[in-house]
VMD Tcl script that draws the C-alpha trace (Angstrom):
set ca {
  {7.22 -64.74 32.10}
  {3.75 -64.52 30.63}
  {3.08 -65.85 27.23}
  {1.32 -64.48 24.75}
  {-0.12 -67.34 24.57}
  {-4.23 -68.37 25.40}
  {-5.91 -71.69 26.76}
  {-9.49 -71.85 25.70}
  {-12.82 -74.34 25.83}
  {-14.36 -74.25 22.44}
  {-17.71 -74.95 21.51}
  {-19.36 -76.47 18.35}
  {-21.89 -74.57 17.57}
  {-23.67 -77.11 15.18}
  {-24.03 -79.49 18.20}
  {-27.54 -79.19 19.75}
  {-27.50 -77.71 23.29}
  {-24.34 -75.51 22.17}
  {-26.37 -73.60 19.77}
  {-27.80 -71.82 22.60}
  {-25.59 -68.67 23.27}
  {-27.14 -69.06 26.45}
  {-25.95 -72.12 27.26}
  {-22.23 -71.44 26.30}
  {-22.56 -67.98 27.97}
  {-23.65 -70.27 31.37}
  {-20.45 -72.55 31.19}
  {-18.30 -69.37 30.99}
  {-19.72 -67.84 34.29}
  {-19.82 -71.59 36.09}
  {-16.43 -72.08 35.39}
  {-14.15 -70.56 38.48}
  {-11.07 -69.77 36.37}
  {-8.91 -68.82 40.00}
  {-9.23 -72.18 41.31}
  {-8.31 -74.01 37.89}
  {-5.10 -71.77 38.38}
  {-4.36 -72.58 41.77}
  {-5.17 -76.27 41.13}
  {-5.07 -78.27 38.15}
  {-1.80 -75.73 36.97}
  {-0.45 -76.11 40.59}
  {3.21 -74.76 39.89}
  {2.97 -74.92 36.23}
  {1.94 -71.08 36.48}
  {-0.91 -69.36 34.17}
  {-2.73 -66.62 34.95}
  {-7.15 -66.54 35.06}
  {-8.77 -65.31 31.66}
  {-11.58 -64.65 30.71}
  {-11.36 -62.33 27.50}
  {-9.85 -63.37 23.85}
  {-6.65 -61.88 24.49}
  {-3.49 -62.64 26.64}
  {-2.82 -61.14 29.73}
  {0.69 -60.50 29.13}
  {-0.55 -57.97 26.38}
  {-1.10 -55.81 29.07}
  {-1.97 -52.31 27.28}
  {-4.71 -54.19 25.67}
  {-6.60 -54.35 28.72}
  {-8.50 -57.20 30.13}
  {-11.95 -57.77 31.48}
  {-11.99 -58.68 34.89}
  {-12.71 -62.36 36.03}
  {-16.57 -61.19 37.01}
  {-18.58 -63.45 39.46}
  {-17.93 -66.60 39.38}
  {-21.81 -68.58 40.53}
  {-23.08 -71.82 39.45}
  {-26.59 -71.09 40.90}
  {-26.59 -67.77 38.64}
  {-25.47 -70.29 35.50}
  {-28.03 -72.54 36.31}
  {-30.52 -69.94 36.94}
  {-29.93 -68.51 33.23}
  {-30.60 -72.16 31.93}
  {-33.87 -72.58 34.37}
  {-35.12 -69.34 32.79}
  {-33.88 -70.50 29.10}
  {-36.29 -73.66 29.78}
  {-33.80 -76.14 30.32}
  {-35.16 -78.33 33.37}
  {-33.46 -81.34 35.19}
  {-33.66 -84.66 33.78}
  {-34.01 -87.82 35.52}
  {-30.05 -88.20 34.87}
  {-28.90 -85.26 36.22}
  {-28.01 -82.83 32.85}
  {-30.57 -80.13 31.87}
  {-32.46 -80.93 29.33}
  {-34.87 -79.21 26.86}
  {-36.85 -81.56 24.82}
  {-34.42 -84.57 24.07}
  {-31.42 -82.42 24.49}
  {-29.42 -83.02 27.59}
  {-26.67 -80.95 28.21}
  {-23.98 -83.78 28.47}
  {-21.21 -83.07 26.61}
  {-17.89 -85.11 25.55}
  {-14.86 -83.00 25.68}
  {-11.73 -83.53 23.60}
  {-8.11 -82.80 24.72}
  {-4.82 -83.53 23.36}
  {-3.12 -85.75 25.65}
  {-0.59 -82.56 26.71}
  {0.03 -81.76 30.32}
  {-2.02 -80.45 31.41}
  {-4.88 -79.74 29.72}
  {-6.14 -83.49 30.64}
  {-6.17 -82.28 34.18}
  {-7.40 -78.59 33.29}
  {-10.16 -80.28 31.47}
  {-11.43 -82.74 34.13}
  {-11.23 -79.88 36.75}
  {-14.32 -77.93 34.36}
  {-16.06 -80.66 33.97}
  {-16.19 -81.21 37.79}
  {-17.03 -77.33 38.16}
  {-20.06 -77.26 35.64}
  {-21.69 -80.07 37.39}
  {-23.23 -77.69 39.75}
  {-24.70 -76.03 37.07}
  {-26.65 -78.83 35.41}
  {-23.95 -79.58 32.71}
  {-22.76 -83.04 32.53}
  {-19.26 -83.32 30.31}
  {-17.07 -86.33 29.82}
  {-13.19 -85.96 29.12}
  {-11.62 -88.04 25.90}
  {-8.18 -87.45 25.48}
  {-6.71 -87.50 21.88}
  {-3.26 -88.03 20.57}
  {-1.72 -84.59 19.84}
  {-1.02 -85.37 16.02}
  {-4.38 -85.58 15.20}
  {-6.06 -83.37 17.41}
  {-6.25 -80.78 15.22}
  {-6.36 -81.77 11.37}
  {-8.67 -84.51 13.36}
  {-11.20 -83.05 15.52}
  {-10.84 -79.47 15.26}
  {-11.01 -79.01 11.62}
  {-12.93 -81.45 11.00}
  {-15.56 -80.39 13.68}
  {-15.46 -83.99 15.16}
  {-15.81 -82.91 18.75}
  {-18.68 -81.21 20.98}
  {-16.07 -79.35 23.45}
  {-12.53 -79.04 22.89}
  {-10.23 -77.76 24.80}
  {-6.65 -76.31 23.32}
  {-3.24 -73.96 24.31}
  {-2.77 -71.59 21.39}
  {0.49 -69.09 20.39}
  {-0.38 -66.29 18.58}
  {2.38 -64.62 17.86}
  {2.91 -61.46 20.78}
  {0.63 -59.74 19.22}
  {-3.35 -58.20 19.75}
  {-4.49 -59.53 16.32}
  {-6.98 -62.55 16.86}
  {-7.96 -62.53 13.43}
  {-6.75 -66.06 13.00}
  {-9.24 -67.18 15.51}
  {-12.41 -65.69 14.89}
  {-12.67 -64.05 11.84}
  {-15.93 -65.73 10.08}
  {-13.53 -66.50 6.95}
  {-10.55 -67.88 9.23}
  {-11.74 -71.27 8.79}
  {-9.44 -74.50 8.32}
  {-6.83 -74.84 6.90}
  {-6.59 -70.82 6.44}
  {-7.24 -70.46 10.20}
  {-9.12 -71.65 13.41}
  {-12.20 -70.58 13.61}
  {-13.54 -73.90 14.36}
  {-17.06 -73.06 16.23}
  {-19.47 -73.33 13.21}
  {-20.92 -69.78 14.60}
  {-23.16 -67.16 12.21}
  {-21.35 -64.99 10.05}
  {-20.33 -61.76 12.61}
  {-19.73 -58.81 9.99}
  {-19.86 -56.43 13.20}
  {-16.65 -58.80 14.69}
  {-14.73 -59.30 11.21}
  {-15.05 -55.04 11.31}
  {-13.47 -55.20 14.64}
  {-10.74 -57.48 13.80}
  {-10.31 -55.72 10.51}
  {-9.65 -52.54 13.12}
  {-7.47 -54.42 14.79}
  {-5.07 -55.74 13.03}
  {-4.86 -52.29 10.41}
  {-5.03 -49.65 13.67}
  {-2.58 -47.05 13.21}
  {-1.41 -46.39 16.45}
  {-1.71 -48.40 20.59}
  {-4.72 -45.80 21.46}
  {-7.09 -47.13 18.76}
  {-5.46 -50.31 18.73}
  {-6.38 -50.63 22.23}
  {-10.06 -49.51 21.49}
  {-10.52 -51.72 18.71}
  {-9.54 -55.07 21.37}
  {-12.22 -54.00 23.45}
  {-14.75 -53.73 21.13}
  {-13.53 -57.33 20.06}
  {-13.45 -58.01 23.50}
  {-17.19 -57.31 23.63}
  {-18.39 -58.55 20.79}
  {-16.32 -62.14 21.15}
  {-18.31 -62.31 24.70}
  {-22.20 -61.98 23.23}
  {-21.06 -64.28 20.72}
  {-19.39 -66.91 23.39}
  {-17.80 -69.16 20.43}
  {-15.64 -70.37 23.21}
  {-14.53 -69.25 27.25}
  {-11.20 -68.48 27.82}
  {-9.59 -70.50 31.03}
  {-6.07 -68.59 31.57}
  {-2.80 -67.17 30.24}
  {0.19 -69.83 30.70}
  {3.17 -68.14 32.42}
  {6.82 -70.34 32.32}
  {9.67 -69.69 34.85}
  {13.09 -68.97 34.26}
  {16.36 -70.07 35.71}
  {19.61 -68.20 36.50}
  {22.84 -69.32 37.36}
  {24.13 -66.39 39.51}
  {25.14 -63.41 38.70}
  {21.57 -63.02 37.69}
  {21.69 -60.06 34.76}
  {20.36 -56.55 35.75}
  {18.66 -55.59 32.61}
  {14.51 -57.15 33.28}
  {13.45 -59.89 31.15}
  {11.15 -58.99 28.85}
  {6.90 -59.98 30.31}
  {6.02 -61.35 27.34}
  {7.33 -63.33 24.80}
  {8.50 -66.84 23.24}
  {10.74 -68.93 25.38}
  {13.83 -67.30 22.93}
  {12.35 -63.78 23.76}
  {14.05 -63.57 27.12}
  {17.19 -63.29 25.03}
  {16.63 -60.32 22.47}
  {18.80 -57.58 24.94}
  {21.55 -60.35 25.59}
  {23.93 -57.41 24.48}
  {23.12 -55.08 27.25}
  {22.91 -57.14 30.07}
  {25.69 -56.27 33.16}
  {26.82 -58.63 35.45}
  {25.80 -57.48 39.29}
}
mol new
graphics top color blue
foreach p $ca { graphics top sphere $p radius 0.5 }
foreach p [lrange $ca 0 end-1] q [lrange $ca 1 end] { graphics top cylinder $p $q radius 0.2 }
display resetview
């Protein structure tokens, strides 16, 4: 069953280094989101992201995963006039491109985080993981804007609408925009679109012009969709389970369900 719901990296966008759209749009095409999949989730199950919506919304489309190349990400940094510093990070001036990256201590976003911090060695970005206790993560670090990187599981409701997320008024405690990134009137429009659309068809065209937008803007890079598995006892029920959903989702058409 995949979730509506999104894992993302964030970045701080007040931090120096991270100011550099070029620099966050590098750790999104370092970051090979197939092999966190296959290895840090193991059997947990998620599926690789790389846009702002879920993958179980599948009429909204999805960009595909793209080329995944350290040596490109590094490349774009070289060119952006970050060199290598006698510690290993990039560095322009006296900014080095070592990073701490927050976590609540929920499995397993520890292990997600540690495998992208191994990845974007390769590209000249150091980061070090710091878990934090889930009660404070968020009222603590994220709203406060006490971390560099942060790393999160969201649930949106099962729905397109990211407003909550990126709108440039969505800030705590009214929402989540937590990236400290320029006013976007050209996004808020989109969202706007979005979320007031009429019909799927222009619904669908408004996501990828968020879509879009949400990657020049590279606030944060989206990791994968979490997926959870469900468990008959047999006679297993003929009508599908629903793709999408809350855990209680699976449920809604109890009514109409036929034993085999």
């Amino acid at each position: 069953m995949t979730t509506p719901d999104f894992v993302d990296l964030m970045f701080n966008e007040r931090v120096a280094g991270l100011a550099d759209p070029v620099v966050r749009q590098a750790i999104g095409i370092a970051i090979d989101r197939s092999a966190v999949v296959a290895g840090a989730l193991d059997v947990r199950g998620g599926v690789a992201e790389t846009g702002p919506f879920s993958r179980g919304l599948s009429w909204v489309g999805s960009p595909g995963l793209g080329a995944v190349s350290p040596a490109v990400a590094a490349q774009m940094l070289q060119r952006d006039g970050w060199v290598r510093g006698p510690y290993g990070a990039l560095q322009k001036g006296s900014t080095q491109l070592a990073f701490t990256l927050k976590v609540p201590a929920i499995d397993p976003l520890p292990v997600v985080a540690h495998e992208v911090a191994t990845q974007l060695v390769a590209a000249g970005i150091q980061v070090s993981v710091e878990t934090v206790a889930p009660a404070t993560f968020l009222n603590g670090s994220l709203a406060t804007a006490d971390f560099q990187l942060a790393m999160n599981t969201w649930s949106p409701p099962p729905d397109p609408d990211v407003s909550a997320f990126w709108r440039s008024n969505a800030l705590p405690p009214q929402g989540y925009n937590v990236s400290g990134g320029p006013v976007d009137p050209f996004l808020d429009s989109g969202l706007d679109m979005l979320a007031q659309a009429p019909n799927r068809t222009l619904r669908a065209e408004a996501a990828a012009r968020v879509a879009a937008l949400i990657s020049q803007d590279a606030p944060a890079t989206f990791l994968y969709t979490p997926q959870i598995s469900l468990v008959f006892r047999a006679p297993t029920p003929v009508a599908p389970m629903p793709s999408i959903g809350d855990e209680s989702a699976r449920y809604d058409d109890i009514a109409s369900w036929q034993l085999r």
